[in-house]
RODO-2510 file (C-alpha; in nm, 4 decimals, decimal comma):
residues 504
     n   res          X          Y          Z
     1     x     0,0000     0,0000     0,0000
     2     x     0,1823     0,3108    -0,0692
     3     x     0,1633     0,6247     0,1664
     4     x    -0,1581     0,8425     0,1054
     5     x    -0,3405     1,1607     0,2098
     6     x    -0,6419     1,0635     0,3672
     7     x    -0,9567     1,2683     0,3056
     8     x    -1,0191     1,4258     0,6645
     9     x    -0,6697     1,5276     0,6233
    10     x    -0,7335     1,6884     0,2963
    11     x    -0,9971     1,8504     0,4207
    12     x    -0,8091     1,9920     0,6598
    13     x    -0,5576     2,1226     0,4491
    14     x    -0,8108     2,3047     0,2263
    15     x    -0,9701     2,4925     0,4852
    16     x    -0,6486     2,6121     0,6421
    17     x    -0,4802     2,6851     0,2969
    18     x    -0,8540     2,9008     0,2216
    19     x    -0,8089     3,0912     0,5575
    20     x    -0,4430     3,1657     0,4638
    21     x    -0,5450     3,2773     0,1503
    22     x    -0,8358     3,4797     0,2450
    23     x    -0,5752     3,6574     0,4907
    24     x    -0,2790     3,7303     0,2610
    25     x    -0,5820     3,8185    -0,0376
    26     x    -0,7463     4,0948     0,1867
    27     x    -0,3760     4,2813     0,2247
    28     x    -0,3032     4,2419    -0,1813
    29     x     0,0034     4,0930    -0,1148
    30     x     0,0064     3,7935    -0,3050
    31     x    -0,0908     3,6872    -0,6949
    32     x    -0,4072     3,4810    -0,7783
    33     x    -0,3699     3,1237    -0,7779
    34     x    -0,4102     2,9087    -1,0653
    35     x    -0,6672     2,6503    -1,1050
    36     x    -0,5894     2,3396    -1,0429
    37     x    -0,8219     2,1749    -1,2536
    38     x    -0,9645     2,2227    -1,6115
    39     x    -1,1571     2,6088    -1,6760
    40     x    -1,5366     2,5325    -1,6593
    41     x    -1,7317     2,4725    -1,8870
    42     x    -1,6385     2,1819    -2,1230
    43     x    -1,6611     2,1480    -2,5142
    44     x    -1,5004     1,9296    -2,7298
    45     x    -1,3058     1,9575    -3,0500
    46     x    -1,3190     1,6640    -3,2338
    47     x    -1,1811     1,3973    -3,0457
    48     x    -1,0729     1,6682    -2,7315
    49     x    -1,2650     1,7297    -2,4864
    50     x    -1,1483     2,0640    -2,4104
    51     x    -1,2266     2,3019    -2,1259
    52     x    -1,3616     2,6833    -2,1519
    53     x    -0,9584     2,7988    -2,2160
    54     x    -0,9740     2,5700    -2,5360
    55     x    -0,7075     2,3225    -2,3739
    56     x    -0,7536     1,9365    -2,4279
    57     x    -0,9000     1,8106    -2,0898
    58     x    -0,8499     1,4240    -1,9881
    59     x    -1,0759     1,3036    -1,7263
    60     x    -1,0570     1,0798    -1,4717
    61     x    -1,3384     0,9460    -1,2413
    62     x    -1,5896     0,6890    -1,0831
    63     x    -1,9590     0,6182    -1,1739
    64     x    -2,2285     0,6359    -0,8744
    65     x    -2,5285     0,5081    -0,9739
    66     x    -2,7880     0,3928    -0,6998
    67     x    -3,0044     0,1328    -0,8877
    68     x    -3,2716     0,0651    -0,5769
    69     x    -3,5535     0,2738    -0,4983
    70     x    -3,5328     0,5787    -0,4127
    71     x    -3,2486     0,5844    -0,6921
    72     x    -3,0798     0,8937    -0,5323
    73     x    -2,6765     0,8053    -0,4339
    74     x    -2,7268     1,0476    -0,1160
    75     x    -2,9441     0,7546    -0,0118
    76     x    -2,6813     0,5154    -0,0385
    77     x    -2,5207     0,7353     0,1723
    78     x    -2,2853     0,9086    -0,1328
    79     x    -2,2503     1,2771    -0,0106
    80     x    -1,9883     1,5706     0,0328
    81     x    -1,7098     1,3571     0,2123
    82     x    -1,7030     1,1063    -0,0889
    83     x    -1,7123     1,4266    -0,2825
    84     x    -1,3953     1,5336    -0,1277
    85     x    -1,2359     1,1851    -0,1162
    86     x    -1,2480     1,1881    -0,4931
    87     x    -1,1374     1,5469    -0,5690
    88     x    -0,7801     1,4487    -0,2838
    89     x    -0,7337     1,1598    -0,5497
    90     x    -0,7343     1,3419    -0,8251
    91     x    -1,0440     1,2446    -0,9895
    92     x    -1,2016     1,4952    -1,1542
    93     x    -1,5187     1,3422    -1,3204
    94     x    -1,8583     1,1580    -1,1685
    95     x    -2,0858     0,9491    -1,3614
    96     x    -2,4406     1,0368    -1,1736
    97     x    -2,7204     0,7880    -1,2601
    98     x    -3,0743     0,9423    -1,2932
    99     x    -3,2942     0,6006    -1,2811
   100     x    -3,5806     0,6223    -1,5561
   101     x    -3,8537     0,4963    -1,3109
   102     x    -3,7471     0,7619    -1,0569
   103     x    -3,7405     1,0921    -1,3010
   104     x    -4,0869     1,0193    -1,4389
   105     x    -4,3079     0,8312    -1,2049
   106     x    -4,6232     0,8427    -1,3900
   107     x    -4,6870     0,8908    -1,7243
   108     x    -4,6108     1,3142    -1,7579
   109     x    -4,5736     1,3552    -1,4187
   110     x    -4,2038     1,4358    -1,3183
   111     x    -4,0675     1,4057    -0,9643
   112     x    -3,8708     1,7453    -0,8978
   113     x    -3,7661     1,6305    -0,5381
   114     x    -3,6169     1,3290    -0,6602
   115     x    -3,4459     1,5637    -0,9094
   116     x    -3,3369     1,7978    -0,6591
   117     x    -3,1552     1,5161    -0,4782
   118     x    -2,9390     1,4442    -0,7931
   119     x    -2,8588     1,8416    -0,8484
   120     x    -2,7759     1,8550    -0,4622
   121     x    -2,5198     1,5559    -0,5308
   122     x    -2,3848     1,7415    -0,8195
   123     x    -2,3413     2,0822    -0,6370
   124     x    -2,0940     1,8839    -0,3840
   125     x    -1,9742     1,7581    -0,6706
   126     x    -1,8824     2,0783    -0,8362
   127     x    -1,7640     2,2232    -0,5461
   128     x    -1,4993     2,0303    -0,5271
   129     x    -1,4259     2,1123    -0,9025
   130     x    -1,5567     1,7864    -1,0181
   131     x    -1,7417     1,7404    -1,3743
   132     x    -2,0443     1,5440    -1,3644
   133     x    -2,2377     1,3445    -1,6309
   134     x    -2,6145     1,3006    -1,6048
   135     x    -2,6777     0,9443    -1,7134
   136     x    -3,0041     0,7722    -1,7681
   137     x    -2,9089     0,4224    -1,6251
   138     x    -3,0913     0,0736    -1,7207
   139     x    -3,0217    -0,2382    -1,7069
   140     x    -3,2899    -0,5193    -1,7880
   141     x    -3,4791    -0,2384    -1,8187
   142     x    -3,7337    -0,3086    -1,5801
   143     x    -3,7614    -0,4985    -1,2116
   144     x    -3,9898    -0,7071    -1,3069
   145     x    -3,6807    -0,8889    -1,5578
   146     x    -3,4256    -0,8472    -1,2809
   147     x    -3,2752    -0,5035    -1,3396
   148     x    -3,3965    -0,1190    -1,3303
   149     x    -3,4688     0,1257    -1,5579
   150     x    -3,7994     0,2122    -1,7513
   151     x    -4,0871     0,2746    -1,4499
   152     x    -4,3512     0,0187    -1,4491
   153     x    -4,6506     0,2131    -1,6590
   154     x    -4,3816     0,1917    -1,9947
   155     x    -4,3115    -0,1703    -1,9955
   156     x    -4,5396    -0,3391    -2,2572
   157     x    -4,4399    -0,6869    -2,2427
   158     x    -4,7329    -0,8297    -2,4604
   159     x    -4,8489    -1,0204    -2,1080
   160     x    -4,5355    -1,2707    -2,1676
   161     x    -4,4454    -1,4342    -1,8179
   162     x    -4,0849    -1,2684    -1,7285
   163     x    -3,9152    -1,6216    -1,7587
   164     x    -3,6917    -1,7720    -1,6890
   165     x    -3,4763    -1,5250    -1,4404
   166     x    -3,1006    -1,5965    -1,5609
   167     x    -3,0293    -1,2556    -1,3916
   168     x    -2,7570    -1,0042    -1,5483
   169     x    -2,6379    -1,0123    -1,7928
   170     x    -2,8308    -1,3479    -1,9349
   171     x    -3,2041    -1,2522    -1,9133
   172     x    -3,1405    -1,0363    -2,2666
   173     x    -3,0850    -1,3392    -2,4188
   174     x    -3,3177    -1,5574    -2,2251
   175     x    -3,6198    -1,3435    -2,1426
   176     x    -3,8904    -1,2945    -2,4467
   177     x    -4,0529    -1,0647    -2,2052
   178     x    -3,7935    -0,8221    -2,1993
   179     x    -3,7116    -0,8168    -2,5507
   180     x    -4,0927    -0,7691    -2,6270
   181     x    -4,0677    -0,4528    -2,3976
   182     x    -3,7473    -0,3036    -2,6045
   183     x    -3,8725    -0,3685    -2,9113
   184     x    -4,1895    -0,1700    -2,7997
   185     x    -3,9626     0,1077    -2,7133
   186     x    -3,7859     0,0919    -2,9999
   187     x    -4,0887     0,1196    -3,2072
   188     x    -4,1858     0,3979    -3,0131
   189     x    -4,5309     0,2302    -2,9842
   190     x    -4,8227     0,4066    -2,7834
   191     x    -4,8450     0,4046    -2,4273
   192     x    -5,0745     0,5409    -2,1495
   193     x    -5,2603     0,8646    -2,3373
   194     x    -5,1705     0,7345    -2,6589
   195     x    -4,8364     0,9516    -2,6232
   196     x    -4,4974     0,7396    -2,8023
   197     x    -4,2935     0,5456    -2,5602
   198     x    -3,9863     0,7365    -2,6975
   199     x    -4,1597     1,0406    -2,7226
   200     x    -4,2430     1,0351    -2,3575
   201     x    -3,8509     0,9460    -2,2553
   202     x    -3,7571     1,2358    -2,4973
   203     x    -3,9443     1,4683    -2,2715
   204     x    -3,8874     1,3648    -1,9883
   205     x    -3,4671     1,4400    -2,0764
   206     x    -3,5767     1,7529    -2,1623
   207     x    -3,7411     1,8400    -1,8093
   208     x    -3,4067     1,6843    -1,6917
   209     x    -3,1778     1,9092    -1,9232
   210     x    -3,4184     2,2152    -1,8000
   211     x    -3,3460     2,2164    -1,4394
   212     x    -2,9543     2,0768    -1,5095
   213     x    -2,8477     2,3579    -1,7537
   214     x    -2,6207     2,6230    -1,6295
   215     x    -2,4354     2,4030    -1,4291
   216     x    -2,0801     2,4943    -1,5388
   217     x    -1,9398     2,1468    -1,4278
   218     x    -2,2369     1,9630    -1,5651
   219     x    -1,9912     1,7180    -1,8414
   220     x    -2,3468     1,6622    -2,0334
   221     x    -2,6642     1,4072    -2,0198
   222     x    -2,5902     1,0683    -2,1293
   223     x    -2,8907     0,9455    -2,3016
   224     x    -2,9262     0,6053    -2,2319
   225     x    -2,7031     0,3512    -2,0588
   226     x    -2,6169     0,0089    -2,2787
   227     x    -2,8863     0,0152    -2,5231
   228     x    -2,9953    -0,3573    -2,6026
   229     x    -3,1513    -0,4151    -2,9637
   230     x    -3,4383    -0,6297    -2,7887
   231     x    -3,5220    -0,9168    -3,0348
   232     x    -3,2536    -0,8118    -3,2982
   233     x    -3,0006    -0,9054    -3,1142
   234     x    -2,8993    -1,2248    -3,2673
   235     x    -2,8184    -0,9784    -3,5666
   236     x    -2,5938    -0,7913    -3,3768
   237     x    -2,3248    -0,9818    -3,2909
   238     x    -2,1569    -0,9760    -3,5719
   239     x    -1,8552    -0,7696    -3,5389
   240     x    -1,9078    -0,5072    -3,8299
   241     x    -2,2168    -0,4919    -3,6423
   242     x    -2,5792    -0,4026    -3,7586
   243     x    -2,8418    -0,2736    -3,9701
   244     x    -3,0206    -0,1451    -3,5987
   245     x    -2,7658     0,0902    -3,5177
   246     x    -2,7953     0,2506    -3,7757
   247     x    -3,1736     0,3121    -3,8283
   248     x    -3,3282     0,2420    -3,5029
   249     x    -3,0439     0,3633    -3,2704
   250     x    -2,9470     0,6564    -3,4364
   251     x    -3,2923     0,7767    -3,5101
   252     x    -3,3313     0,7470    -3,1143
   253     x    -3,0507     0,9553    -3,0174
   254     x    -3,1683     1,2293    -3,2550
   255     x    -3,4958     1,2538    -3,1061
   256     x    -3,3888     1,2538    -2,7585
   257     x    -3,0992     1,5491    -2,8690
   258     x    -3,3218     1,7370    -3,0180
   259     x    -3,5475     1,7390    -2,6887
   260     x    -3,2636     1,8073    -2,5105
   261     x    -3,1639     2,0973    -2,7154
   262     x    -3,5017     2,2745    -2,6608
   263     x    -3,3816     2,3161    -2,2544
   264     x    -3,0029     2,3299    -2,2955
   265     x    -2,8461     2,4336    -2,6322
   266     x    -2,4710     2,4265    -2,5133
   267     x    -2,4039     2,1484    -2,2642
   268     x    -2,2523     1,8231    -2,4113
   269     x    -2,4880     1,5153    -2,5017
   270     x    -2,3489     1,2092    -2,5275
   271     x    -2,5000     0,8701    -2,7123
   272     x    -2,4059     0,5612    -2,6533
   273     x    -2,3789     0,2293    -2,9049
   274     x    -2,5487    -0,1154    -2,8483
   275     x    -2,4102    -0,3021    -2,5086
   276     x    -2,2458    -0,5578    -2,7585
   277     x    -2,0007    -0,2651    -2,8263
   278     x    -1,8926    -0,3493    -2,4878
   279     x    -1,6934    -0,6438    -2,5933
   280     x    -1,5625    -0,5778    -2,9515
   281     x    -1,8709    -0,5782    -3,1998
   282     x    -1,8497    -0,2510    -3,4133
   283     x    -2,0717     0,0164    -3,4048
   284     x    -2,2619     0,1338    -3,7171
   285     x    -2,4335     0,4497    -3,5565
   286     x    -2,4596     0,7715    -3,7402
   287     x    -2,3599     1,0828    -3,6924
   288     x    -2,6651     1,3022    -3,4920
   289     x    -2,5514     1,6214    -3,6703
   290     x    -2,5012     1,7710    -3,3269
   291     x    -2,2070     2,0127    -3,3004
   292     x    -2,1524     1,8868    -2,9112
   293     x    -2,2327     1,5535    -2,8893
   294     x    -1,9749     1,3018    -2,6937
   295     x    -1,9672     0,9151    -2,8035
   296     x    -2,0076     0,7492    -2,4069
   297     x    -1,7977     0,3742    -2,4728
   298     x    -1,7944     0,1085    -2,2488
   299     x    -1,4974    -0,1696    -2,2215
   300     x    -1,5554    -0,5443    -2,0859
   301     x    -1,3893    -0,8416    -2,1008
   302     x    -1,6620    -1,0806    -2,1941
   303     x    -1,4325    -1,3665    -2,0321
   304     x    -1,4576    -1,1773    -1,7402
   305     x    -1,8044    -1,0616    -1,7608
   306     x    -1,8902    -1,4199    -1,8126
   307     x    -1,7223    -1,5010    -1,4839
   308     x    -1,4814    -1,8283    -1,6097
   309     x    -1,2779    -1,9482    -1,3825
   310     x    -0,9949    -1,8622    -1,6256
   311     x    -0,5823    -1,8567    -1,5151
   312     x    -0,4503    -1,5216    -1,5031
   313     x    -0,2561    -1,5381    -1,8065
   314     x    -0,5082    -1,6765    -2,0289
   315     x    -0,7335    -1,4141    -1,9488
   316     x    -0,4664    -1,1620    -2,0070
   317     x    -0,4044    -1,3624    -2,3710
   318     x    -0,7893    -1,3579    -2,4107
   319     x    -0,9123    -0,9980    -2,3224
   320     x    -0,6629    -0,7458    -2,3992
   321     x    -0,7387    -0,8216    -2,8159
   322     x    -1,0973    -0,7700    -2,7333
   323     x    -1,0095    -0,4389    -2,5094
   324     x    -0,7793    -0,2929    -2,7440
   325     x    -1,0277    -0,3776    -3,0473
   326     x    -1,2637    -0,1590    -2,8353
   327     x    -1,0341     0,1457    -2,8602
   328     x    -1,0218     0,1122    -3,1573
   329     x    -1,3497     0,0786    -3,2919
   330     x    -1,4336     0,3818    -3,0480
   331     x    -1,1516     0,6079    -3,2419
   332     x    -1,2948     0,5023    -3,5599
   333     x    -1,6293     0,6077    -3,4890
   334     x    -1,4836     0,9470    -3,3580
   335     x    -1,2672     0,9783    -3,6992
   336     x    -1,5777     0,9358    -3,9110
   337     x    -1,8106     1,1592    -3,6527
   338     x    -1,6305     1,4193    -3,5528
   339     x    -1,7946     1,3557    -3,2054
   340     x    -1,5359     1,3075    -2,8800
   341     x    -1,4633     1,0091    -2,6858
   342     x    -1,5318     0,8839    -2,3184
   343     x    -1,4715     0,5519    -2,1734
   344     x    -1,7866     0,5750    -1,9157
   345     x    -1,7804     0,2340    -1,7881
   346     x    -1,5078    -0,0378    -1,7164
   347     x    -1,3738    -0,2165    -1,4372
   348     x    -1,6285    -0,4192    -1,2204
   349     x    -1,3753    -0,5980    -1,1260
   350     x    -1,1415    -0,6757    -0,8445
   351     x    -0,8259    -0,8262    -1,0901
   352     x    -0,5748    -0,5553    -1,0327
   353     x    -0,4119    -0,6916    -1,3318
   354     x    -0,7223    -0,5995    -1,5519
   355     x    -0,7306    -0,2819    -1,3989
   356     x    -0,3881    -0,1444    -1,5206
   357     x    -0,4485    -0,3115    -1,8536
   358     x    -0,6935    -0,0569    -1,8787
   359     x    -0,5733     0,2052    -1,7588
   360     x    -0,3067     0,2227    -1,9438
   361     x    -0,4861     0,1326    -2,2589
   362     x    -0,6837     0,4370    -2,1667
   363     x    -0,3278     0,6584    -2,1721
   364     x    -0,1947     0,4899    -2,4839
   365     x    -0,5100     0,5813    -2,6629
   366     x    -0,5276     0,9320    -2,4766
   367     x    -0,8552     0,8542    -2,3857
   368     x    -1,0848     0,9958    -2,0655
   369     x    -1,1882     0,7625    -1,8157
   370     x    -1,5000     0,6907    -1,5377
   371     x    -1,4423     0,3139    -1,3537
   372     x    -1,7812     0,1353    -1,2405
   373     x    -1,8268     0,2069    -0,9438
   374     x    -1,7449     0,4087    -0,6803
   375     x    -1,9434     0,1326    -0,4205
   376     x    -2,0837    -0,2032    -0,4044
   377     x    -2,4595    -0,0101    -0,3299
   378     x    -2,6925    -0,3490    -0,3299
   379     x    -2,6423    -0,3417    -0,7049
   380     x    -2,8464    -0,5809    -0,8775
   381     x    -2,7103    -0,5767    -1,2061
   382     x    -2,3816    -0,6118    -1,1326
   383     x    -2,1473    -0,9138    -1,2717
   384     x    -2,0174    -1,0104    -0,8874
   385     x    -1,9952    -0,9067    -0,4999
   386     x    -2,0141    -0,5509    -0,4367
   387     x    -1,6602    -0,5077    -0,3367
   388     x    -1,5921    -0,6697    -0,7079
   389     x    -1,6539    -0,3369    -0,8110
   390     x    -1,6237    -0,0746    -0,5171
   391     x    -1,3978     0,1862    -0,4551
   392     x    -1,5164     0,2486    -0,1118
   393     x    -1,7276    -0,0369     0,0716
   394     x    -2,0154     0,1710     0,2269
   395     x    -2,0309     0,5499     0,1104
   396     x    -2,2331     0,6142     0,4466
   397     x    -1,9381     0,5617     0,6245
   398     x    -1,6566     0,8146     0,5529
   399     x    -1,3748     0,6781     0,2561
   400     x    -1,0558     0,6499     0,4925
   401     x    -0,8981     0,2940     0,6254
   402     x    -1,0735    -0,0040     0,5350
   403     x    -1,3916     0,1230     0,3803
   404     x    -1,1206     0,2183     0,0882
   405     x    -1,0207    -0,0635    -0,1420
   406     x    -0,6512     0,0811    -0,1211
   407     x    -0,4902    -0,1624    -0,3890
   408     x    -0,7943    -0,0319    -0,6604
   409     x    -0,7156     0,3061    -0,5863
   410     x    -0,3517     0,2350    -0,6120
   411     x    -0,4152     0,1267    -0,9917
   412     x    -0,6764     0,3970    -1,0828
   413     x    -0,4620     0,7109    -0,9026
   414     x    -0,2138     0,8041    -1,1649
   415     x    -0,0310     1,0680    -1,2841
   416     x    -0,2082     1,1757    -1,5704
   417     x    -0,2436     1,5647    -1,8154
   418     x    -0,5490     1,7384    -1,6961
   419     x    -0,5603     2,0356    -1,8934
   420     x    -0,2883     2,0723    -2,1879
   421     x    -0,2574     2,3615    -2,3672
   422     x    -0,2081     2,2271    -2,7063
   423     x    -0,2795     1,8744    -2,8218
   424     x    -0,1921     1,5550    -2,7058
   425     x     0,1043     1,3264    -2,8618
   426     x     0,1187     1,0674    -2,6369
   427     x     0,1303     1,0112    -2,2304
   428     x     0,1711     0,7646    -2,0257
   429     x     0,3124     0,6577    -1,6760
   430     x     0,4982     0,3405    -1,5846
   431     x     0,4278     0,1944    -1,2741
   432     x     0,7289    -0,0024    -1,2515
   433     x     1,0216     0,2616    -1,3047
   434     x     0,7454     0,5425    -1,1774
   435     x     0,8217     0,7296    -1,4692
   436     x     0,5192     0,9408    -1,6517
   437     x     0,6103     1,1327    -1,9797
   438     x     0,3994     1,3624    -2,1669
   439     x     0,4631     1,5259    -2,5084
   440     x     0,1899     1,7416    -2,6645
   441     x     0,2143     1,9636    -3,0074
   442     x     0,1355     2,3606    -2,8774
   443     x    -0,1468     2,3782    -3,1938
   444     x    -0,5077     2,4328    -3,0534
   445     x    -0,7313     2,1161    -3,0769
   446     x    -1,0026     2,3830    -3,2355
   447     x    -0,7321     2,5663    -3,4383
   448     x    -0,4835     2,7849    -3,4429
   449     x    -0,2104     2,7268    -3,1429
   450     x    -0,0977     2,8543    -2,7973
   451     x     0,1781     3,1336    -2,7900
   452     x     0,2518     3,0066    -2,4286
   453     x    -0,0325     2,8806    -2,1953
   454     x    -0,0474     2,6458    -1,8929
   455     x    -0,0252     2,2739    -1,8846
   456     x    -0,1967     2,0799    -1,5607
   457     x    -0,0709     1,7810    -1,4760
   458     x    -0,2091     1,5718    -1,1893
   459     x     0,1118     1,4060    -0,9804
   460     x    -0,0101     1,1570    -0,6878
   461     x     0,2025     1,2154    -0,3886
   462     x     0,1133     0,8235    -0,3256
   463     x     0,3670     0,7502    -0,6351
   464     x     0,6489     1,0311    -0,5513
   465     x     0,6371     0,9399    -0,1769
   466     x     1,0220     1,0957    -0,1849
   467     x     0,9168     1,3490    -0,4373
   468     x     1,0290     1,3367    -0,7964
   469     x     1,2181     1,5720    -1,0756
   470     x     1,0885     1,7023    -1,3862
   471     x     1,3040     1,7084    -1,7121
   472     x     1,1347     1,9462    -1,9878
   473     x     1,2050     2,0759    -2,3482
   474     x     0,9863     2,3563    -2,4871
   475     x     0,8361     2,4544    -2,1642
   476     x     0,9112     2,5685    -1,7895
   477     x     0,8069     2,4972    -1,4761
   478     x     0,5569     2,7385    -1,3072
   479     x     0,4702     2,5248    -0,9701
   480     x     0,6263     2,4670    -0,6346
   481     x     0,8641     2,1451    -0,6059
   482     x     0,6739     1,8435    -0,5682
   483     x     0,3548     2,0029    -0,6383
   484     x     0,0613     1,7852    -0,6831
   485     x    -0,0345     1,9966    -0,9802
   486     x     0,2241     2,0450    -1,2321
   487     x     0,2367     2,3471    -1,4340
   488     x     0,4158     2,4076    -1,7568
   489     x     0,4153     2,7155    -1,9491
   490     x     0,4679     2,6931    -2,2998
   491     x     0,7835     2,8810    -2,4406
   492     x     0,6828     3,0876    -2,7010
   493     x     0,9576     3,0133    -2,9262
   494     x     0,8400     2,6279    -2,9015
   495     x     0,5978     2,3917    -3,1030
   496     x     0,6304     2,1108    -2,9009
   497     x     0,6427     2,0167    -2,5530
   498     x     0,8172     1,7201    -2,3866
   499     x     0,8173     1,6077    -2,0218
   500     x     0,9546     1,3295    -1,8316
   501     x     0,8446     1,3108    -1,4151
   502     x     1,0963     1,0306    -1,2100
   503     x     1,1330     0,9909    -0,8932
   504     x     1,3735     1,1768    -0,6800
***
């Protein structure tokens, strides 16, 4: 385990650092300080996401998504302590699930003080500088076939008993019931009033979008979680994949968009592909015509997923293709979109070796990142034991000694480029020599290019215990020694920057 702040202790050390500042700031005697995270709001530019300064932002953060009733992750006990937890770690991103059943209750009726609960979660959030998606979670789609999602009035099952109960992630394949009930989705067939299935979830994102726009860390709405083709599937798992993403799916993420963008016209929105994407399968879904839409990827070993008893190294042999064959597929999408990238979901597991696969897949690729999850939470859906895919055991207790999964954390807390003010070349830290390196080209992801500007780059004291050194060409250094925020400042006489962090 190596040597950590805990989160009382970095709580601490905010509020007297804010009382010292407050003091010296009231006599003028001392500079502004710089951020130490990315300039809200976020955009993109192509692939990039990019913050309000026009820098390429990489994320890195947890999902919390409560999936029993009341759906709210305050109720699971997720509040401002986890909040600070995550910001000490250097995570900078939440994935906030907004459960279906809980938003609209009744057909057209929309439940404003569950809402409030979520936009209370994401103020805490936010406070502590941290960018939060809005995702509309399912799995199974329903309780009644073993999962959550839809509420009870939109599941039209055609009367079909819900057998037989495999559980995740088998009753797709199992369960005619809930295939009957996507396909009814999909078809945007009439429900209570004679109002479109679809048409009602299109709304009801747009009440959602209404109250959440403004938020400057709000990272976007992502409009539905693993979308399963209902009785298509069997066409679908092909890997160029299928004639449904392309007509069905991508005709539902343009009507749900263009809901969206009649409450918020600048936030991002982000569409996912089919849940077979998960594992390797291409996607074929087309481009929204949205000028700030995000493409929200998820990464799964289906040997793992599946739960096989497998070695260690024959699992290694037999996911990473699949994994990197995700990446990939994900970067081809964004080449032929336009639309930027965000791996929203992987982990669920408690394989440490799986976990820095990943994560450094994620760096090679220069990809953003959220793991699943933050906390076991009595998920239903999930492919093991809660702590098979917890951060923290129980957020209702606070995230220091044992509650904290210390060997996850020590994969997912990395040195990694928050905010660079140019674009990306490659990055990447080695765990083994404890070396990261960085090298980005000073042109703007949007155009044009930065005469200096400021580089953030997040450096875990938990990996420089002793502190470390910092070799650079076409940039200085503008922080303290052994800061855990790097800053470089561009040279203007320079079109590329390199860096190299070791430790002392």
């Amino acid at each position: 385990m190596r040597g950590r702040r805990l989160s009382a202790e970095g709580t601490r050390r905010r509020a007297l650092i804010a009382v010292a500042v407050a003091a010296l700031a009231t006599l003028a005697a001392i500079p502004a300080l710089a951020s130490a995270s990315p300039t809200a709001p976020l955009g993109h530019a192509g692939r990039w996401i990019t913050d309000a300064d026009g820098r390429v932002v990489t994320l890195h953060g947890v999902n919390m998504v409560s999936k029993r009733a009341p759906y709210a992750p305050d109720a699971a006990g997720f509040g401002a302590d986890d909040a600070a937890f995550l910001s000490d770690h250097g995570f900078n991103t939440v994935r906030l699930g907004a459960i279906y059943a809980g938003v609209e209750p009744a057909p057209g009726v929309y439940d404003d003080a569950y809402l409030a609960r979520l936009q209370a979660t994401e103020q805490e959030l936010a406070a502590e500088g941290i960018f939060t998606m809005i995702d509309f979670h399912q799995d199974l789609y329903n309780e009644r076939f073993q999962g959550e999602g839809w509420p009870d009035w939109a599941v039209q099952d055609d009367g079909i008993p819900a057998v037989p109960q495999l559980g995740f992630p088998f009753n797709y394949f199992g369960m005619l019931a809930l295939n009957r009930a996507f396909d009814h989705f999909w078809n945007n067939d009439s429900g209570p009033g004679g109002v479109g299935l679809q048409d009602r979830y299109a709304s009801a994102w747009r009440h959602v979008a209404g109250l959440f726009n403004g938020g400057d860390h709000v990272l976007g709405y992502d409009l539905l979680n693993e979308p399963w083709p209902g009785l298509a599937w069997p066409t679908c798992i092909v890997p160029i994949g299928c004639l449904f993403d392309r007509t069905k799916l991508t005709a539902f993420s343009k009507r749900v968009i263009a809901a969206i963008r009649q409450a918020d016209t600048t936030s991002l929105v982000w569409y996912e592909p089919l849940s077979i994407f998960n594992s390797g399968v291409r996607t074929l879904h087309g481009d929204t015509g949205d000028p700030r839409a995000g493409f929200s990827f998820h990464n799964y070993c289906l040997l793992e997923g599946l739960g096989l008893p497998l070695p260690g190294p024959l699992t290694e042999l037999g996911c990473r293709p699949f994994e990197n064959l995700v990446f990939g597929n994900a970067l081809r999408h964004a080449g032929r979109t336009g639309d930027t990238l965000l791996l929203s979901e992987f982990g669920a597991t408690d394989n440490l070796a799986t976990i820095k696969r990943l994560v450094e897949a994620a760096d090679r690729n220069m990809v953003s990142w959220q793991w699943w999850h933050y906390c076991g939470c009595d998920d239903p859906t999930t492919a093991g034991p809660g702590d098979k895919q917890a951060l923290v055991r129980d957020p209702s207790q606070p995230p220091t000694g044992s509650n904290v999964i210390e060997e996850k954390l020590d994969q997912l807390e990395r040195p990694y480029p928050q905010a660079v003010a140019g674009t990306p070349i490659r990055f990447g830290y080695d765990s083994r020599s404890g070396v990261f390196t960085l090298t980005y080209s000073k042109a703007r992801a949007g155009g044009g290019s930065f005469a200096t500007g400021t580089t953030e780059v997040y450096v875990p004291t938990g990996d420089f215990p002793g502190g470390y050194e910092v070799t650079v060409q076409g940039a200085t250094v503008a922080s303290a020694p052994n800061a855990e925020i790097l800053e470089l400042v561009g040279l203007a006489s320079a079109t590329q920057v390199t860096v190299t962090v070791r430790p002392s």
